[in-house]
C-alpha positions as CSV (number, residue, x, y, z in Angstrom):
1,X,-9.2,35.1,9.9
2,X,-7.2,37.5,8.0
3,X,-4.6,36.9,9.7
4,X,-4.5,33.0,9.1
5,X,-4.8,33.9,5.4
6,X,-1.6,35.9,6.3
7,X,-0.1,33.4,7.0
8,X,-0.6,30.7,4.8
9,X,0.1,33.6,1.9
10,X,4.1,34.1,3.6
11,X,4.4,29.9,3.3
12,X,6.5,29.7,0.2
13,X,4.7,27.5,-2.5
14,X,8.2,25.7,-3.0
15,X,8.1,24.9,1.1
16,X,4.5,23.1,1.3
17,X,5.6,19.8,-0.3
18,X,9.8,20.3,0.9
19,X,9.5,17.9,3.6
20,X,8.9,14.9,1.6
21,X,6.0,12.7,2.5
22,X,4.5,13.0,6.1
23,X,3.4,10.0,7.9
24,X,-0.6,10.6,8.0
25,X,-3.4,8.0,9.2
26,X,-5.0,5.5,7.1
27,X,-7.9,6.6,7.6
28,X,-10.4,9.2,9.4
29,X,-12.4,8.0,12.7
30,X,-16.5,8.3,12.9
31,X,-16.2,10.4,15.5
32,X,-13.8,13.3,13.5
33,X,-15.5,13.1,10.6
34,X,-17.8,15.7,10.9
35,X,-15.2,18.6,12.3
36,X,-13.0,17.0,9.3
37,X,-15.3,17.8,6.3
38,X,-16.0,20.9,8.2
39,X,-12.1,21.9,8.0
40,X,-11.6,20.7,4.2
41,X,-14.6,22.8,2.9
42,X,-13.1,26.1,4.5
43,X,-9.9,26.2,1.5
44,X,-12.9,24.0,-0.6
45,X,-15.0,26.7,-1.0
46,X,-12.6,29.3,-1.5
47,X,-11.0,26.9,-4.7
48,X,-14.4,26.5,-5.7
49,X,-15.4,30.3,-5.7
50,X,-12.1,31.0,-7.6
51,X,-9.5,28.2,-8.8
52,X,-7.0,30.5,-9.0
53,X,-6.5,31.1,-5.4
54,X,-3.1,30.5,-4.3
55,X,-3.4,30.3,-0.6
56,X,-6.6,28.2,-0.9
57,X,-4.4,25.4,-2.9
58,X,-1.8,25.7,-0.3
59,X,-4.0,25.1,3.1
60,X,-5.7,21.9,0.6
61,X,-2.1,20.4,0.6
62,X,-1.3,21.6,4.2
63,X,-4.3,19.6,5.4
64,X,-2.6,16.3,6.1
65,X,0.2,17.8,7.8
66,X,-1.8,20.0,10.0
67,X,-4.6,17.5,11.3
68,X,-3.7,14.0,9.8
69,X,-0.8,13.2,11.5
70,X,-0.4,10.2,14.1
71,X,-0.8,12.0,18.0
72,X,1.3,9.8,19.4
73,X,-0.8,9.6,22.4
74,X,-2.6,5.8,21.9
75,X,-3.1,6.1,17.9
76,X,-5.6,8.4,16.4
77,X,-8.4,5.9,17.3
78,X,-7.5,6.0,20.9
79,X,-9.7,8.0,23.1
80,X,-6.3,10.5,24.0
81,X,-5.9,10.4,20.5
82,X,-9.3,11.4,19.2
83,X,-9.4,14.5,22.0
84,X,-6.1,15.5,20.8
85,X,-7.1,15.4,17.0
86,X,-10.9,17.2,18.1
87,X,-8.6,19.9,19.7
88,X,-6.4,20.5,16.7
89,X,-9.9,20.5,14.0
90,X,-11.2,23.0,17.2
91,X,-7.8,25.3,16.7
92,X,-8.1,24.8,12.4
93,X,-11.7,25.9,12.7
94,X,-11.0,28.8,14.7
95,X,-8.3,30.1,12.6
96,X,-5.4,29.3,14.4
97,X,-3.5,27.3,11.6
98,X,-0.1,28.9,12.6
99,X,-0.2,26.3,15.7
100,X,-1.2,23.5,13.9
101,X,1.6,24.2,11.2
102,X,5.1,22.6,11.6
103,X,7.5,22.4,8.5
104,X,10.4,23.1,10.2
105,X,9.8,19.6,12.3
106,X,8.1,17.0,9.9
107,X,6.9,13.7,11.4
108,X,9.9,11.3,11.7
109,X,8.9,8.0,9.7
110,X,9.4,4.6,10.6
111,X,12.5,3.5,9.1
112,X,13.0,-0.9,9.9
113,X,16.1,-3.0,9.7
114,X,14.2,-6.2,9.4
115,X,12.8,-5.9,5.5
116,X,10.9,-9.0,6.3
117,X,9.2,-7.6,9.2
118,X,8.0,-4.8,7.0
119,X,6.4,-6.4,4.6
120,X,4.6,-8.6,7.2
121,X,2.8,-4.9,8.6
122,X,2.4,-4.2,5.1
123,X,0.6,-7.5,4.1
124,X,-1.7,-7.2,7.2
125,X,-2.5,-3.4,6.6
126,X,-3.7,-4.5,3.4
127,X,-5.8,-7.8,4.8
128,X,-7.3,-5.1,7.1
129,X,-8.5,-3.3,4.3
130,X,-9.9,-6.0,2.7
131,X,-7.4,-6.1,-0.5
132,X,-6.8,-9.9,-0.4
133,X,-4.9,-9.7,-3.7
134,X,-2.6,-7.0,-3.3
135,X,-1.9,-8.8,0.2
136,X,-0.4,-12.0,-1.6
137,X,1.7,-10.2,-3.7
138,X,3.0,-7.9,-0.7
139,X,3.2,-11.2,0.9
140,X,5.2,-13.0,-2.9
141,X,7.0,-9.7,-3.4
142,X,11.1,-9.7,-3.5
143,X,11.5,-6.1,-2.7
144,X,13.3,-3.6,-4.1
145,X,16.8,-4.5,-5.7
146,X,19.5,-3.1,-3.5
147,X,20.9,0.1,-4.4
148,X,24.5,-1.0,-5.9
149,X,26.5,-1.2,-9.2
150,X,25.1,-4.6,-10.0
151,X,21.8,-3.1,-10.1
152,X,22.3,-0.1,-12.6
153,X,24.3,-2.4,-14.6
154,X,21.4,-4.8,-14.8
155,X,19.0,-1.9,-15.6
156,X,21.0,-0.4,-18.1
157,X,21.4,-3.5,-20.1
158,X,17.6,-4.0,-19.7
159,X,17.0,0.4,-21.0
160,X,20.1,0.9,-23.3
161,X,21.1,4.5,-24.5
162,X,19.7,5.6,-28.0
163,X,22.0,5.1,-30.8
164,X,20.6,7.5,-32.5
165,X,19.7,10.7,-32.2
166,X,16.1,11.5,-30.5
167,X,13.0,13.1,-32.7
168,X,11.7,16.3,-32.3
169,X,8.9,16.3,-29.9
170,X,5.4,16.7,-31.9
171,X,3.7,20.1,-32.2
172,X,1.5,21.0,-29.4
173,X,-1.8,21.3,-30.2
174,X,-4.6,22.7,-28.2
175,X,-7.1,20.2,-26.2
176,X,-10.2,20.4,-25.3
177,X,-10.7,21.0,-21.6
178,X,-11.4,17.7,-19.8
179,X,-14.5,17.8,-18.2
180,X,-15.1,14.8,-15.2
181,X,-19.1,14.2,-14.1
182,X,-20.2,14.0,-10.2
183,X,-20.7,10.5,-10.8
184,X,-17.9,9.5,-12.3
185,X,-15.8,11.3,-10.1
186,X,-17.4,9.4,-7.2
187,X,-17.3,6.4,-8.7
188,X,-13.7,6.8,-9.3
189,X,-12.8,8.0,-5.6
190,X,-14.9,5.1,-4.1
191,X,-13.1,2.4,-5.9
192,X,-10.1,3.2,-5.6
193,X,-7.8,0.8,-3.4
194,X,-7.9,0.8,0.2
195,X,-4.3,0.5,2.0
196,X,-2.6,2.7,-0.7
197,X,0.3,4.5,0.5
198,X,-0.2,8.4,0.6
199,X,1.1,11.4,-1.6
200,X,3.8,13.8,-1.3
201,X,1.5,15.6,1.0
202,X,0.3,13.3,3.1
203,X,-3.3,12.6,1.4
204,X,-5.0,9.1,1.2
205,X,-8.0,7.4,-0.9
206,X,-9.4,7.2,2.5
207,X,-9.1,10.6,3.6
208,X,-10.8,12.2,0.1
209,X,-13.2,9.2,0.6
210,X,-14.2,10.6,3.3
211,X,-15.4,13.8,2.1
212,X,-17.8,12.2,-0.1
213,X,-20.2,11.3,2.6
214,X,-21.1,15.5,2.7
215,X,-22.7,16.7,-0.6
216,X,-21.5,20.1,-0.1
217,X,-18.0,18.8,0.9
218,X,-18.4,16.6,-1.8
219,X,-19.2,19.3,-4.1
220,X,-16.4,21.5,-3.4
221,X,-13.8,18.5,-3.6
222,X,-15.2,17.8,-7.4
223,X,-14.6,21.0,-8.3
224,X,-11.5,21.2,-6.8
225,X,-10.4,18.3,-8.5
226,X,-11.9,19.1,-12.0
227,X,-10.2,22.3,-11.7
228,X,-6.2,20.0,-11.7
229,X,-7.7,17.3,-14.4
230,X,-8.6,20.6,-16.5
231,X,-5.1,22.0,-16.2
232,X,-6.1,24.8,-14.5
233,X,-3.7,25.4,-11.3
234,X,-2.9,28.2,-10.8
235,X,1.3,28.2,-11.9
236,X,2.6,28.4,-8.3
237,X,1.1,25.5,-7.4
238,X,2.6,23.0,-10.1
């Protein structure tokens, strides 16, 4: 166990969020859910017993990466898949995160030449998940503008440059420490939309979601995430 500790403490802080955003799973099968709570409360409780613990942060964002990731081997739902994704929880319970841990060789991602074909996954991911709305205007969207002169002409004449010169930014004044209830937390996390893409890190809705189910998991998680609404990260994290 030390050991594993070791070694998330010699992962440079800059390194856990270099490889851009890993391609993760929408969401977590029935049958993983239990080892998965399991593996979240292990840097869970170790935030909750002291926010400022560095490695703990780092093996929260590391999660994704190490156990969320597609297998390759008939989809995470598949029945190769779930045994492969058991094995892995198995191996992050036991310690042995150094296996699990790749960022020398992130997940490719899915890169298409057909734009329209894109969207079309897109708008059924999203009818899958039951967002009917934000399907028909997937489905109604244009895109992105291309990425050409025309464009940042068009967006600079839409944002023009200050004339003048800028204020000074206001005084900073002390806050008061924001303070989020269980409930409200949980209300938050529950409706939050389904479908959404992930963050840097690789974390979904659905995945967080999916801790709520556990009260301790669920416990640890709200403190966790009290502990970034408060401003309290520790500086290497941020």
């Amino acid at each position: 166990e030390c050991k594993a500790w070791e070694f998330i403490k010699s992962v440079p802080s800059q390194d856990v969020l270099k490889a851009g955003f890993p391609r993760t799973v929408q969401s977590i099968p029935a049958s993983l859910l239990s080892s998965f709570q399991q593996c979240c409360e292990i840097p869970l409780l170790r935030i909750q017993g002291d926010p400022s613990d560095v490695e703990a942060w780092k093996l929260l964002m590391l999660i994704p990466r190490m156990l969320l990731q597609p297998t390759g081997r008939g989809g995470r739902g598949g029945r190769a898949g779930i045994k492969e994704a058991l094995r892995n929880h198995r191996k992050f319970l036991n310690y042995e995160w150094k296996d699990l841990l790749r960022l020398d060789h992130p997940a490719p991602t899915k890169t298409s030449s057909n734009p329209e074909g894109h969207r079309l996954v897109a708008v059924k991911r999203l009818l899958h998940c039951g967002e009917l709305s934000r399907a028909a205007k997937a489905l109604m969207s244009e895109g992105l503008a291309p990425a050409c002169e025309e464009t940042v002409t068009k967006l600079k004449s839409k944002h023009p440059a200050r004339d003048d010169t800028a204020p000074s930014p206001a005084p900073c004044y002390p806050v008061e420490t924001l303070q989020i209830s269980r409930i409200s937390f949980i209300h938050a996390l529950r409706s939050s939309p389904r479908g959404s893409g992930s963050g840097p890190s690789g974390w979904r809705f659905e995945h967080l979601k999916a801790l709520l189910d556990k009260d301790s998991t669920c416990d640890t998680l709200h403190s966790a995430c009290s502990t970034i609404a408060s401003g309290r990260l520790p500086p290497e994290i941020i």
